[in-house]
Wavefront OBJ file of the C-alpha trace (Angstrom):
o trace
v 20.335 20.828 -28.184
v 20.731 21.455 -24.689
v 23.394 22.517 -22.744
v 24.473 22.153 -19.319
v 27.328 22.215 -16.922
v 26.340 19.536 -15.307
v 24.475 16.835 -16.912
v 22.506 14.465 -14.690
v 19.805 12.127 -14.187
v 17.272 14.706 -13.268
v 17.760 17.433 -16.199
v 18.194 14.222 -18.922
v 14.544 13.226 -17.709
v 13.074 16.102 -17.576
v 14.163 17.600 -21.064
v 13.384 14.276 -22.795
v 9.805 14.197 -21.165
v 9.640 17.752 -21.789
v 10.753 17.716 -25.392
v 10.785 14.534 -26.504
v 7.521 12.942 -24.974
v 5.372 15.290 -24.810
v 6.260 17.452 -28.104
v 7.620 15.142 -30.227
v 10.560 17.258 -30.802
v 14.094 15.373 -31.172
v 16.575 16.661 -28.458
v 20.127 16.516 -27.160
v 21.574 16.934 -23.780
v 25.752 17.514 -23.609
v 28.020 19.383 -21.263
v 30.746 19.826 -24.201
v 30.887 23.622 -24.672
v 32.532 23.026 -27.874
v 30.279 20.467 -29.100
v 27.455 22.725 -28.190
v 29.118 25.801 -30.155
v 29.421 23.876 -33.334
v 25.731 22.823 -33.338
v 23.475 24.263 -36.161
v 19.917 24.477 -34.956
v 17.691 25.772 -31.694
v 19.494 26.086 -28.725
v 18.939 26.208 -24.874
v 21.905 27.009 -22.424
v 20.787 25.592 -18.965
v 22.684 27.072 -16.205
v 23.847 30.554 -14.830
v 26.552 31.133 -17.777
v 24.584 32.814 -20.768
v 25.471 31.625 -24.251
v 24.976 33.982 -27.149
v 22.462 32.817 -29.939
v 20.829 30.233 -26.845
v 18.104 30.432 -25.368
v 18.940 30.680 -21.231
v 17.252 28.862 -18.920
v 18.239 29.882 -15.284
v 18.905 26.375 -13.033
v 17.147 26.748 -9.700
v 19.734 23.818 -8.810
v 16.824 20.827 -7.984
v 18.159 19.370 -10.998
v 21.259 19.180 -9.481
v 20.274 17.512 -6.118
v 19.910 14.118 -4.825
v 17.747 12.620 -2.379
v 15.012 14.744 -1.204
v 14.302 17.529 0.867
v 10.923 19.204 2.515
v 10.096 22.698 0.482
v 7.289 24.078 -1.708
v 8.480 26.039 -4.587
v 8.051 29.466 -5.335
v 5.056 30.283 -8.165
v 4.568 33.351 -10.494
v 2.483 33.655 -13.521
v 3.874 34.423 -16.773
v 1.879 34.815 -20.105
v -1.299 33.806 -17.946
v 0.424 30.732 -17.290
v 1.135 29.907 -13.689
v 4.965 28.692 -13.404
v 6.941 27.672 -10.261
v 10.662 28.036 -10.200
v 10.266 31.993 -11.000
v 13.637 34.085 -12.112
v 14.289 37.314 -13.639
v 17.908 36.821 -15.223
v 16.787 34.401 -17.985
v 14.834 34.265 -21.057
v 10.820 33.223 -20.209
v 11.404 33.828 -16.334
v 11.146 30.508 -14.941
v 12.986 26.852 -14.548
v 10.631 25.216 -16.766
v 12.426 21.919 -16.183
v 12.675 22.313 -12.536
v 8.810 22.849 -12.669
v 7.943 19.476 -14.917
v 10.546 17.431 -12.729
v 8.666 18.619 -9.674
v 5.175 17.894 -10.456
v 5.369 15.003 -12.925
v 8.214 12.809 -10.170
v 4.981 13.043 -8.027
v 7.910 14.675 -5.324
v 5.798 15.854 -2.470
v 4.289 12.447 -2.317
v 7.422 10.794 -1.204
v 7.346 13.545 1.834
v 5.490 12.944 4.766
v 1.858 13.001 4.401
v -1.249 12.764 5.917
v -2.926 9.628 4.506
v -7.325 9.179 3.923
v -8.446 5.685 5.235
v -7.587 3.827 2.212
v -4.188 5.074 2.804
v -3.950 6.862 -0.154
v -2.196 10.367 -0.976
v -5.566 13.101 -1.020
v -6.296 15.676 -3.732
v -6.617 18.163 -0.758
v -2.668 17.406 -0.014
v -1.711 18.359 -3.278
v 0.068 21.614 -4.245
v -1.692 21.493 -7.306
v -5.220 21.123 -5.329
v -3.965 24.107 -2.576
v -2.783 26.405 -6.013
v -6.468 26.342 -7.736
v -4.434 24.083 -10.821
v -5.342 20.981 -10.377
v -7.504 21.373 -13.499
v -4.925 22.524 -15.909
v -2.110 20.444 -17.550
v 0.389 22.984 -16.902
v 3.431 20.603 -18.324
v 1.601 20.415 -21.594
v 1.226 24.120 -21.482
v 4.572 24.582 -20.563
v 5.900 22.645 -23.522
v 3.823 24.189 -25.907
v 4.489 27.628 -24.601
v 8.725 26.435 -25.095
v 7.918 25.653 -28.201
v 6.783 29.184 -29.236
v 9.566 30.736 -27.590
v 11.831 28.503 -29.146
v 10.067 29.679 -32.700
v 10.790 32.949 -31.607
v 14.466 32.777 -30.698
v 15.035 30.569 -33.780
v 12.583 31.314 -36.643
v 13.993 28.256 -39.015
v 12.186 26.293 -36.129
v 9.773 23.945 -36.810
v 8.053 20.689 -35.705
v 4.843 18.515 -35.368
v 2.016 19.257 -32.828
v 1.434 15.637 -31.440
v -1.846 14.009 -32.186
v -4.543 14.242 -29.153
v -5.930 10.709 -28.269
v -9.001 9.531 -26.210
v -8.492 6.306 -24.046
v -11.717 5.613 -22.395
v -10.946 3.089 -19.453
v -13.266 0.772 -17.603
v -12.573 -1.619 -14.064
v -14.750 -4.207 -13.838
v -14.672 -4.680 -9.866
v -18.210 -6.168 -10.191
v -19.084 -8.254 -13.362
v -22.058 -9.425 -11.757
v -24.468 -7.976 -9.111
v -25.853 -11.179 -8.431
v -25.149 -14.199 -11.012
v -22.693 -16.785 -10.746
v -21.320 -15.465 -6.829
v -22.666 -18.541 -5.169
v -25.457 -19.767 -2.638
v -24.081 -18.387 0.157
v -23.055 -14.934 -1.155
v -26.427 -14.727 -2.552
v -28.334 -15.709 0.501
v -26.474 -12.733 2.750
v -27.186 -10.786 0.110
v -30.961 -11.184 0.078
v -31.751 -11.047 3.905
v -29.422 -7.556 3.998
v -31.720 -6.418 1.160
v -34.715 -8.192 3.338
v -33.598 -6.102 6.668
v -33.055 -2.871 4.609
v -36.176 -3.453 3.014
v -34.923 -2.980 0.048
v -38.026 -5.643 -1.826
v -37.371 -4.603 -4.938
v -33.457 -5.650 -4.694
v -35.126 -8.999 -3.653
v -37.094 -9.404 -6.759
v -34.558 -8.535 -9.280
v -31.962 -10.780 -7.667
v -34.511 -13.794 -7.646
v -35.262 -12.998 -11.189
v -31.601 -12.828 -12.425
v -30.730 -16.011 -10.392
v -34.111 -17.850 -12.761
v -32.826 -17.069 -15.742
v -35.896 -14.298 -16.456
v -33.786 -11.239 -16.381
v -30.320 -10.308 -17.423
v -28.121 -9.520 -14.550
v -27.789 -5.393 -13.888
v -24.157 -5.468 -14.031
v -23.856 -7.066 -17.146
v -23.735 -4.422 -18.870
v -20.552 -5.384 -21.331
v -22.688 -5.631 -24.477
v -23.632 -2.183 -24.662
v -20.181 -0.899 -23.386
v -19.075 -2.407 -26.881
v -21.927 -1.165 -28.574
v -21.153 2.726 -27.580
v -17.545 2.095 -28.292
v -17.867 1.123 -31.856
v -20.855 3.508 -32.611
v -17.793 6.569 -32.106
v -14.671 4.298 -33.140
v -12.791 3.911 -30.154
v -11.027 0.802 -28.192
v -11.267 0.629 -24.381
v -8.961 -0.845 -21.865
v -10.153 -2.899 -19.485
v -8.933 -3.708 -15.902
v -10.436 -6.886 -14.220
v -10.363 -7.610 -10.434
v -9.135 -10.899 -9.591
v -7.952 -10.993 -5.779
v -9.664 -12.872 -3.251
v -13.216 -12.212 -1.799
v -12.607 -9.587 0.799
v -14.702 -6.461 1.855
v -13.137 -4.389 -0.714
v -12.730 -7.151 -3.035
v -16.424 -8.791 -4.503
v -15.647 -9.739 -7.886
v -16.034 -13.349 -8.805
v -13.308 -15.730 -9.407
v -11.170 -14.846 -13.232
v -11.268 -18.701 -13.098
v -15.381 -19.173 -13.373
v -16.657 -19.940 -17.107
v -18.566 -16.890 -17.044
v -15.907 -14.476 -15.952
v -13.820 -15.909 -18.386
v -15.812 -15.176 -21.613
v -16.292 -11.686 -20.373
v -12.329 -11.062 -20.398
v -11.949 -12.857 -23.692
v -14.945 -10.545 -25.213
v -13.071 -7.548 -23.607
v -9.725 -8.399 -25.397
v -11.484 -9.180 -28.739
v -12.598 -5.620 -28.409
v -9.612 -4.015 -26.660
v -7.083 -4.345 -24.411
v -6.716 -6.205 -20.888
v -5.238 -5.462 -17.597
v -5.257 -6.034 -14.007
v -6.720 -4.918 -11.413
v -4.805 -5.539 -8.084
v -7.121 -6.082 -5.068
v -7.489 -3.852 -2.205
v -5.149 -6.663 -0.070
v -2.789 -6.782 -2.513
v -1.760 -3.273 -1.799
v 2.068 -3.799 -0.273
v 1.733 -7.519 -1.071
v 4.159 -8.316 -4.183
v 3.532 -12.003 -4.019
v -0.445 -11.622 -4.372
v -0.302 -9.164 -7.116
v 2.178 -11.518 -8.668
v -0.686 -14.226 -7.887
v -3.432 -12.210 -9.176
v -1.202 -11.572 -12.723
v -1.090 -14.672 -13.102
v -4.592 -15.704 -13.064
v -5.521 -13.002 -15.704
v -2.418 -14.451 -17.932
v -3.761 -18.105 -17.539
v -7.562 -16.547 -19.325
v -5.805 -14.715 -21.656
v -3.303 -17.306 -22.459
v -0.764 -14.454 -23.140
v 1.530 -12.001 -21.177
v -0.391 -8.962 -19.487
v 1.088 -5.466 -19.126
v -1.078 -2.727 -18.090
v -2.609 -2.671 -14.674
v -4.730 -0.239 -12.491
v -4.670 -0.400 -8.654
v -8.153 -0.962 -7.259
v -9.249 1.907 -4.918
v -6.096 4.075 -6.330
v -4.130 2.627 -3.701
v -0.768 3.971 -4.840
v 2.807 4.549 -2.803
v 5.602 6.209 -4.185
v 7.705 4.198 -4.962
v 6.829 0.837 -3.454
v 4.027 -0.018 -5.791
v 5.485 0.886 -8.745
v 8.603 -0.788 -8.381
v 6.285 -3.819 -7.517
v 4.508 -3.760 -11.204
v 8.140 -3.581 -12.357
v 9.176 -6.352 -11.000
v 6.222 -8.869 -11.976
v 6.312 -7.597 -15.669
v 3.819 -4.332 -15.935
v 4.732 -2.137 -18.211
v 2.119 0.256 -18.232
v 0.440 1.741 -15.438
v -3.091 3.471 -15.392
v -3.656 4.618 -11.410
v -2.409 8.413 -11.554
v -5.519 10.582 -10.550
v -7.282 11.029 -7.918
v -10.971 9.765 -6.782
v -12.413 12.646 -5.530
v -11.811 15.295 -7.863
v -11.274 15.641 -11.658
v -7.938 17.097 -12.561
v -4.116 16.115 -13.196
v -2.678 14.533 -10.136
v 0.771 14.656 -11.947
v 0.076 18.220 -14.135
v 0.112 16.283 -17.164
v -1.953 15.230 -19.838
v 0.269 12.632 -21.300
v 1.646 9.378 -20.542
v 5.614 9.395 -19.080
v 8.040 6.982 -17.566
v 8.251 6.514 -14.378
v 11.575 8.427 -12.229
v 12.434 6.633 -9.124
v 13.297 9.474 -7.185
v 14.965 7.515 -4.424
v 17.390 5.719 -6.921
v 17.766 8.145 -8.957
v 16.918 6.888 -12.145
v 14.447 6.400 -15.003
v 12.270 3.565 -15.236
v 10.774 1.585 -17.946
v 7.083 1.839 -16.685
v 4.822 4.006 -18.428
v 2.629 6.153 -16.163
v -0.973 6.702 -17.945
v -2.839 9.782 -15.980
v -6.593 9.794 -16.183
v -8.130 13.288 -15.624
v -11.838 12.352 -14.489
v -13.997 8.963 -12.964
v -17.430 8.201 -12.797
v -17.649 7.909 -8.756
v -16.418 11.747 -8.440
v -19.815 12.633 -9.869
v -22.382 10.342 -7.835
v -24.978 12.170 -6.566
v -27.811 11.730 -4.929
v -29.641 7.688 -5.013
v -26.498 7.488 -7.784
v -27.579 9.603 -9.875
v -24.721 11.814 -12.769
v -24.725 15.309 -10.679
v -25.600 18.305 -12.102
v -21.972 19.715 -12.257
v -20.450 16.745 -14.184
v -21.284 17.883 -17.651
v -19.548 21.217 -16.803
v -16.536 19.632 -15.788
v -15.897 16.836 -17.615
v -16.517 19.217 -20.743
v -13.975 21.997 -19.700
v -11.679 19.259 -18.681
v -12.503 17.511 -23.052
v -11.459 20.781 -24.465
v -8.360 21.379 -22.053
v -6.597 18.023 -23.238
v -7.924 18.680 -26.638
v -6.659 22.441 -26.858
v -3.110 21.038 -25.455
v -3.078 18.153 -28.019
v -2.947 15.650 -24.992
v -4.059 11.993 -24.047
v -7.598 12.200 -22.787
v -8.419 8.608 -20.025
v -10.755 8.658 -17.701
v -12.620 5.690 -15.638
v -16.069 4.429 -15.781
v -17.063 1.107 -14.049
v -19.358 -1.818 -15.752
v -21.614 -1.090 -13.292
v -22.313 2.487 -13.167
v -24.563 1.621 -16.399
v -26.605 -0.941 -14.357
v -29.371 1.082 -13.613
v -32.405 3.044 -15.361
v -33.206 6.386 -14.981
v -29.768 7.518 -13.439
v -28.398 9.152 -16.630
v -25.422 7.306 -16.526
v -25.513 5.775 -20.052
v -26.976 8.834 -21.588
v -23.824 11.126 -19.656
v -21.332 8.488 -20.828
v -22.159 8.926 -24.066
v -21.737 12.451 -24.037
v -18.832 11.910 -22.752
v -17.819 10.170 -25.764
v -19.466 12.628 -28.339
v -17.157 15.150 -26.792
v -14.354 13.340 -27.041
v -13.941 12.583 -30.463
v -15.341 16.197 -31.588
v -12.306 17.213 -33.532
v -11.883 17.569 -37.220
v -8.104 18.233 -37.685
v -6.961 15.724 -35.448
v -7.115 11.576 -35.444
v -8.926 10.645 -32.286
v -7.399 7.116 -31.205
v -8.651 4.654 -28.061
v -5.465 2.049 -28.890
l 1 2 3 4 5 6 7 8 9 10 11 12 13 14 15 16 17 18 19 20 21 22 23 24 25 26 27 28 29 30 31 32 33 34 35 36 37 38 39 40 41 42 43 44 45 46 47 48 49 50 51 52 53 54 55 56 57 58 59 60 61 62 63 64 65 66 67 68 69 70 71 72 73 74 75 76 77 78 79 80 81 82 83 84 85 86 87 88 89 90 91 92 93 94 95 96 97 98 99 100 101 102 103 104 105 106 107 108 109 110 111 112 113 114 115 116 117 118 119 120 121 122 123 124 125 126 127 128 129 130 131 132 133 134 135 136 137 138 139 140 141 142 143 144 145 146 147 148 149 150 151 152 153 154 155 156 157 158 159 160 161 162 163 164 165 166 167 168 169 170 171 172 173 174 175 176 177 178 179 180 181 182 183 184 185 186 187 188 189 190 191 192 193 194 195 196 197 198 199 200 201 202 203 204 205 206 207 208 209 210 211 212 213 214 215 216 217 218 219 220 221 222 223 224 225 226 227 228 229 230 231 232 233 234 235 236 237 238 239 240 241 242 243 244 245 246 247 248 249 250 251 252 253 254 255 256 257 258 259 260 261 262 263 264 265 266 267 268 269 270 271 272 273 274 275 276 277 278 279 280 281 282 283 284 285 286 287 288 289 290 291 292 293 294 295 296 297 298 299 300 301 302 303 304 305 306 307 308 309 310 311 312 313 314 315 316 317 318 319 320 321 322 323 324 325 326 327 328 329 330 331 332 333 334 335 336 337 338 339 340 341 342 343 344 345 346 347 348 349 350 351 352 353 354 355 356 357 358 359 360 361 362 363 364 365 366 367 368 369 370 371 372 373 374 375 376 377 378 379 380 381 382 383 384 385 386 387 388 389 390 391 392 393 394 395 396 397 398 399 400 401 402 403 404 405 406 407 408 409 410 411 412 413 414 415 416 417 418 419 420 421 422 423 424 425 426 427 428 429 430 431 432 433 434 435 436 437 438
């Protein structure tokens, strides 16, 4: 049970996430002294008035604001855990529910920012990025580290460690390098590869276009394979907009594309993928929904932005309105890490209306194009990461996603299908826990 003088919006969101979604621990919220008195079990006191037999959590008082305003908070490290919200008079030393409101509300990215040329909110922005903790889920190890003090404070104490989970993801922004995209497509194609003389290009396209070769992007069959061979379930996020420079997938409505989506579900589940143009266009999202619900012949719910191209909150009030319930775009592009701080999927707060929303927020931690190197090859550092990055969600008994693309497996001799299933083998390399891709 939780106390407070003041109960609002903020503080009810961020003790349920805290609490309730991330630890799996039943809570209350109240501002009824009494009521709070009479209850029998672990207690916190949230405020500046100290209850005996509570555990007191000083308010910094953003849980108590509206609106926004411009600030960076102030950071200490307690039990070699970096907090922010730091203050002596209370028991563990820091607003721990000022902190996970801050970082998880995405806040500084409704403040004015400087934008990369996708228009897109960069890693490099990030407080997390500019504090060296981008690669730590500090609101899972904030909640676990609440839960020991709570054990502490109230030895009768006890509850379930929630069960870590690996989602792999994959966007199919290309099903096909060359098959089934037309004469005209195919003949630019060609003379660029001609003028680059890229001859080789030329050959394999002429052979997948006779029927003597399989196309290089097709690469769904062993996607499957890999998935079944370790026992997990993807979910996959199709492109559908319009051709555009950003936008090359075929149409959802060709036969071919349509088998590959109806495979896909039969082995997992299917999203969207909203095009680069329908970034800040409702109506063409909407559009693009639709398409993917006429294949599937059933309502869709999940969705990924193509390129990341997220604004707080305009797009996600957009996938609210057309019917998404579950959105899988939180991370960043150019570095591995946890955009939000958090290894664990949350609702969505609306931070200019003040409320929670009903859209699940799905953070990956890692993607295939942060660790291109050279002629596309895995670099040598991605091993290293994504590894450190497997046991971190697995130590904090999180939700490990990341991204790979159909066709980052297109090609020999890059490593890619070798490093994604290592990848995999990592993943699932736990013996007291159920490792789940649904």
């Amino acid at each position: 049970m939780v106390y407070a003088d003041t109960v609002t919006p903020r503080l009810k969101y961020a003790v349920r996430l805290l609490l309730e979604t991330v630890m799996r621990i039943p809570s209350g919220i109240t501002g009824d002294r009494e009521e709070f008195m009479r209850y029998n079990g672990p207690k916190i006191c949230y405020g500046k008035e100290k209850f005996t037999e509570a555990f007191h959590i000083m308010a910094s008082g953003l849980l108590n604001e509206t609106g926004l305003r411009n600030f960076v908070p102030k950071t200490d490290t307690i039990d070699g855990i970096p907090v922010l919200f730091p203050a002596e008079s209370m028991d563990g030393g820091f607003d721990v529910f000022s902190a996970v409101f801050y970082l998880v509300t995405r806040y500084e990215e409704y403040l004015p920012f400087r934008p990369d040329r996708h228009g897109r909110f960069p890693a490099e922005e990030s407080f997390l990025y500019r504090q060296g903790w981008l690669n730590r889920p500090l609101v899972n190890e904030w909640a676990i580290w609440l839960a020991s003090e709570l054990k502490k404070a109230f030895p009768d104490f006890s509850y379930e460690r929630p069960l870590y989970q690996c989602i792999p993801t994959i966007d199919v922004d290309n099903a096909f390098a060359y098959c089934h995209k037309g004469f005209f497509r195919n003949l630019g194609g060609a003379i660029r590869d001609v003028l680059l003389n890229r001859r080789s290009l030329v050959s394999e396209r002429m052979a997948c276009l006779m029927r003597k070769r399989e196309d290089p992007f097709n690469t769904f069959d062993w996607i499957h394979q890999v998935h079944r061979k370790y026992g997990l379930s993807a979910r996959w996020f199709f492109l559908g907009g319009s051709y555009g420079r950003y936008d090359k997938n075929i149409s959802l409505a060709h036969p071919a594309m349509q088998k590959i989506i109806l495979d896909c579900a039969s082995n997992g589940l299917v999203g969207i993928h909203p095009s680069y143009h329908s970034f800040g266009n409702e109506k063409r999202m909407k559009r693009e929904k639709e398409l993917a619900e006429a294949v599937l012949r059933k309502s869709v719910t999940m969705s990924r932005q193509h390129f990341l191209r997220i604004r707080f909150p305009e797009t996600f009030r957009s996938l609210i309105r057309i019917g998404i319930r579950e959105d899988y775009s939180l991370g960043y592009s150019s570095h591995p890490g946890f955009r939000a701080g958090i290894a664990s999927p949350f609702f969505f707060y609306d931070l200019l209306t003040e409320e929670t929303t009903g859209l699940m927020l799905y953070p990956f931690a890692f993607m295939d194009r942060t660790f291109y190197g050279p002629d596309g090859q895995v670099s040598d550092s991605a091993a290293g990461i994504t590894g450190n990055i497997i046991r971190t969600v697995q130590r904090v008994k999180g939700h490990l996603m990341f991204i790979f693309h159909n066709e980052t497996f297109a090609c020999p001799g890059t490593g890619w299908r070798d490093f994604y299933t290592e990848v995999l083998a990592k993943a699932i390399s736990l013996e007291d826990d159920k490792v789940s891709g649904t």
